[in-house]
C-alpha positions as CSV (number, residue, x, y, z in Angstrom):
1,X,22.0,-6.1,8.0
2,X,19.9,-4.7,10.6
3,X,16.5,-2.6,10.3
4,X,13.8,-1.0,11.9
5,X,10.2,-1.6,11.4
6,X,8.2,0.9,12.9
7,X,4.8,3.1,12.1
8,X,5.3,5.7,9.8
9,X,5.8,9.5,11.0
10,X,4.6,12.7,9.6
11,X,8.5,13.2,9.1
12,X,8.8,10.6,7.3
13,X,6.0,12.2,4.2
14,X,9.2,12.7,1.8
15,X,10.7,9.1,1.8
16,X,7.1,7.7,1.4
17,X,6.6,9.7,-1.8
18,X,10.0,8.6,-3.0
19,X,8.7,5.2,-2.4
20,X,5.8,5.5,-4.3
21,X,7.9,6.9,-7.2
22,X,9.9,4.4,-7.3
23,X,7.1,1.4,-7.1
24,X,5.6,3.9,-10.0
25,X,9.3,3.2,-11.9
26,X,8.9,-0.4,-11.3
27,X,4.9,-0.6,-12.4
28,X,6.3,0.7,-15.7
29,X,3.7,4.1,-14.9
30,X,6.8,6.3,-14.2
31,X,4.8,9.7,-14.5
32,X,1.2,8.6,-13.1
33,X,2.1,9.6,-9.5
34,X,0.2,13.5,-8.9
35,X,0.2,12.7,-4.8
36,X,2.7,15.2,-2.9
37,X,4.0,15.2,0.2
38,X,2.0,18.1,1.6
39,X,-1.2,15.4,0.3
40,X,0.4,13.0,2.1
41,X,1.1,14.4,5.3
42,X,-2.6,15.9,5.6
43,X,-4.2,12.7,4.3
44,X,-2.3,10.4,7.1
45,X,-0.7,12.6,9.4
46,X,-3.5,15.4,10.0
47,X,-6.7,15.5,12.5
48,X,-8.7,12.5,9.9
49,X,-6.1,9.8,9.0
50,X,-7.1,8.2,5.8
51,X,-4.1,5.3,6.0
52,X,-1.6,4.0,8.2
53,X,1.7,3.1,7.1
54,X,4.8,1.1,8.8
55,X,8.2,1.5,7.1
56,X,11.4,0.2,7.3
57,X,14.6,1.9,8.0
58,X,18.3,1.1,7.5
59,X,20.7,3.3,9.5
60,X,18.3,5.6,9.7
61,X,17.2,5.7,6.5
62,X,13.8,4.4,5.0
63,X,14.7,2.1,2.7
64,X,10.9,0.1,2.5
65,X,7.1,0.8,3.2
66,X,4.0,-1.2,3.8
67,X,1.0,1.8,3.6
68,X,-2.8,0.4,4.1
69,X,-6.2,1.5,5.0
70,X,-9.2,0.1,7.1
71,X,-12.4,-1.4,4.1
72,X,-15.5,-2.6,5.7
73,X,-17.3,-5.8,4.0
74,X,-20.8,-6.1,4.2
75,X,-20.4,-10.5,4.4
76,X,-17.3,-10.4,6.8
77,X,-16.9,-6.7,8.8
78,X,-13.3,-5.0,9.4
79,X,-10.9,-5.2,6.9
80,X,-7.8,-3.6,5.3
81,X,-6.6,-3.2,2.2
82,X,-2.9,-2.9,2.0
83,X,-1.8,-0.5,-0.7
84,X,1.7,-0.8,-0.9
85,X,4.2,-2.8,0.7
86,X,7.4,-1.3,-1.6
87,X,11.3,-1.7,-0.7
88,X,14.0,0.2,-2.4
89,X,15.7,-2.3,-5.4
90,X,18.8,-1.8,-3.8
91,X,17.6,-3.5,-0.4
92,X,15.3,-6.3,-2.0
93,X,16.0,-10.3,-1.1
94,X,17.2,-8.7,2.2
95,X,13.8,-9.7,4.5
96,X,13.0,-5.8,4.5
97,X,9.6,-7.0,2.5
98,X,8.6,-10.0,4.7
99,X,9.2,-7.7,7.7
100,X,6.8,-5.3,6.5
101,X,4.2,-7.7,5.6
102,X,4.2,-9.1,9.1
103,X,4.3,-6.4,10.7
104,X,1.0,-5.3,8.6
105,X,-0.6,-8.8,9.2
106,X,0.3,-8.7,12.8
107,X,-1.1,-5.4,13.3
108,X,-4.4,-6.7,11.4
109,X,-5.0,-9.0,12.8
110,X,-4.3,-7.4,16.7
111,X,-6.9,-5.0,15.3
112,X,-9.9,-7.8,14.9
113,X,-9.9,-7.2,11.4
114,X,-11.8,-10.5,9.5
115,X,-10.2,-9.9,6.2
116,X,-6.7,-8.1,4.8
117,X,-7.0,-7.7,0.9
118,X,-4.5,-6.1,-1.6
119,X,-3.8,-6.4,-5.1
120,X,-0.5,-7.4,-7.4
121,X,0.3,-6.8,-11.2
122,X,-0.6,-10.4,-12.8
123,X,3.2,-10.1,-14.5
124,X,5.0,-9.8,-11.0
125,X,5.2,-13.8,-10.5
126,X,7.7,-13.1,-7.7
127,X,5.6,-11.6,-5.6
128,X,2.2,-13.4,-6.9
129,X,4.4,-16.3,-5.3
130,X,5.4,-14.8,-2.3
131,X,1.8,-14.4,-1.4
132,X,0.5,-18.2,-2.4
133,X,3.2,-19.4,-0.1
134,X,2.1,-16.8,2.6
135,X,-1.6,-18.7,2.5
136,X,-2.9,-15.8,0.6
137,X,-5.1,-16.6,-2.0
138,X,-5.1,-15.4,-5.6
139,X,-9.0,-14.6,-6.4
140,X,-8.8,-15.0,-10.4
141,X,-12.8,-14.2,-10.7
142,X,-12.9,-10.9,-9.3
143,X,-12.0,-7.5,-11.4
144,X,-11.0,-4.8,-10.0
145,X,-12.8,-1.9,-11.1
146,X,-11.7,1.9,-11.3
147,X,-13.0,5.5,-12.7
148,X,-10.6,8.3,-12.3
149,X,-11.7,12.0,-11.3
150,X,-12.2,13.0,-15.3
151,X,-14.6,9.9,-15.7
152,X,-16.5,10.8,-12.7
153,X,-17.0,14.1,-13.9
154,X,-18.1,13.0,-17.5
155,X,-20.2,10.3,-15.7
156,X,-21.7,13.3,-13.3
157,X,-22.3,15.2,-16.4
158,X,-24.3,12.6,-18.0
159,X,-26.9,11.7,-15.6
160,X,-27.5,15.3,-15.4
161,X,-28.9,15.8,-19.3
């Protein structure tokens, strides 16, 4: 089978989302994705792009997806944080993924960045794998931490009292 990898186009802001459904499907968070495609498009195709994305196409058709964003760390400089590197079920154990990834860790590291980060679900062992055998390194110490708009707001609203 023969595919494409190439950076991502403003054209392409309707396959990404499906994408990012689908990856939504697999996380078992079918309805947690409120991004659209306009967001999208302004958010990485407009005058301030806030990610960069290569994807992967089959006869034509974008069939995988490796989306990331430039970090900084205050102990090592540039970095990255990769996202989502997602490939349609249908097109999986096909090299589509690996593809993607080097392309992102080629492109890092043409960059200068000192660091490429991401995160994976601690139940996907397939991938967790993948990665260990890449030379990535699990960091088991570290959690990641989040607080969605709504807790912001309550947060907002209780320093303000």
């Amino acid at each position: 089978m023969k595919y494409c990898i190439r950076k991502a186009q403003k054209s392409d802001v309707n396959a990404l989302l499906a994408l990012i459904q689908e990856l939504a499907r697999f996380e078992k968070a079918p309805d947690a994705v409120s991004i659209t495609a306009k967001e999208l498009e302004r958010d990485g195709f407009g005058s301030t792009p806030l990610f960069e994305c290569f994807v992967a196409e089959v006869e034509d058709k974008i069939v995988g997806m490796a989306l990331f964003y430039p970090r900084y760390s205050t102990w090592e400089g540039p970095t990255y944080h990769l996202e989502d590197l997602i490939v349609e079920e249908s097109m999986k154990q096909k090299g589509i993924g690996t593809a993607l990834y080097q392309a992102f860790i080629s492109y890092a590291h043409a960059k200068g960045v000192q660091r490429i980060e991401w995160v994976v679900l601690d139940w996907n062992s397939p991938a967790i794998e993948f990665y260990q055998k890449s030379g990535a390194r699990l960091l088991t110490d570290w959690h990641l931490v989040q607080m969605d708009r709504p807790a912001m707001q309550r947060y907002i609203d209780s320093i303000k009292s």
